[in-house]
N, C-alpha and C positions, 0 to 999 in steps of 0.2 A: 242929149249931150253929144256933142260933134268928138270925134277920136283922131286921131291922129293918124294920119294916110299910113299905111302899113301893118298896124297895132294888128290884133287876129280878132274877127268878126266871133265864127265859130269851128270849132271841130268837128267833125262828122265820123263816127267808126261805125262799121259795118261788122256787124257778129252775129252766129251760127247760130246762135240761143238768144232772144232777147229778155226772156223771164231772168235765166241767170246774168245776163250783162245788167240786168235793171237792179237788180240784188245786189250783184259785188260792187258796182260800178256808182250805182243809188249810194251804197252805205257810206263807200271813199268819199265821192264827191259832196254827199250833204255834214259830214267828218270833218270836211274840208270848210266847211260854208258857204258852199254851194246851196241854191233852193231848186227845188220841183217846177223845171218850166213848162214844157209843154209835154204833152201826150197824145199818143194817135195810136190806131191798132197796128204798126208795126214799128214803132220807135218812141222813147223818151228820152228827155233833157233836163238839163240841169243850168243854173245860171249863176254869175258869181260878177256881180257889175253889168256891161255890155255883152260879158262873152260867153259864150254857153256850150256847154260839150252835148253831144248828140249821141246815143247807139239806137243803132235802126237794122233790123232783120230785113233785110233787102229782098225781093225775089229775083233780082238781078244778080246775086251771089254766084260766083265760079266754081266756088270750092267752099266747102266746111268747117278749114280750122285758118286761123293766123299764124303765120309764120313771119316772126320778128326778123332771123335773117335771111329775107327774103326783099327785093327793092320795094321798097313804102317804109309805111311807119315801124321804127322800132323800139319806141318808147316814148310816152308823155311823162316829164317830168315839171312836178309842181312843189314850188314853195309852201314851208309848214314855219309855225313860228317861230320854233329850237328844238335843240335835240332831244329834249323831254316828249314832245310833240313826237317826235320821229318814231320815238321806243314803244309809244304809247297806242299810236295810232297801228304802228309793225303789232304790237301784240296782240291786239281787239280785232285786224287784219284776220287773221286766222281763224277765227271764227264766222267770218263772211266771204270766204272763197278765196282769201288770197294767200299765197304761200313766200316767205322771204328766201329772196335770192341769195347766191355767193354768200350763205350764211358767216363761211370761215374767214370771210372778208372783213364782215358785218361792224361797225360800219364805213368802214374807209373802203370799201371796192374800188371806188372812183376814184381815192387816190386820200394821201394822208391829212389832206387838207382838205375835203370832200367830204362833210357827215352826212349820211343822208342812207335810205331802205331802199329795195328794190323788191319789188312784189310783181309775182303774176299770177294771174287768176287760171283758171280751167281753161279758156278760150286760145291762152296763151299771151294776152295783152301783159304790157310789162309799163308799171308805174313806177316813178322814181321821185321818192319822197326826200327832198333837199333844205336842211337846214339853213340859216344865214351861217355865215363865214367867221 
């Protein structure tokens, strides 16, 4: 199936541990409906249609930890179906490495018309789980 020139092929993240990115990162994405794409000895995938998220332990890595404010990425946010979704997926979150953000926010951080979680794992990657409107 042909995509529309722009659309995003895939993601690629680069982390420190890829046992625990394939754990927190594994449980989110296939949560999400995401499936099991590929596998190699230093990186797994995930896939949801064409597009497919990547973490791969690099030996080209600089440094150790992610730092979100720092120039690159500083958060993946993905669509969930409703806010039920949101609560639900934040709670079961904790139990697989991810902790919620701006709890006192929780969930309008983003703004009063914005429902949606904000979770980051150990690595310090920050996902941002966004209800419809």
């Amino acid at each position: 199936m042909e995509q529309p020139t722009g659309m995003p092929h895939h993601l690629e993240l680069w982390v420190p541990d890829l046992t625990r990115a394939a754990n927190t990162f594994g449980w989110l994405l296939e949560t999400l409906g995401y499936e099991p794409y590929q596998t190699w000895e230093h990186g797994r995938s995930w896939r949801l249609g064409s597009f497919y998220i990547v973490v791969e332990q690099s030996p080209a890595l600089t440094t150790r930890t992610h730092d979100r404010h720092r120039p690159g990425l500083n958060h993946l946010a993905l669509h969930v179906e409703n806010r039920t979704a949101v609560e639900t997926i934040t709670e079961e979150a904790k139990k697989h490495g991810w902790r919620l953000m701006f709890a006192d926010r929780h969930p309008y951080a983003g703004g009063q018309s914005h429902y949606a979680a904000f979770l980051e794992n150990d690595d310090g990657f920050e996902v941002e789980l966004v209800a419809p409107a």
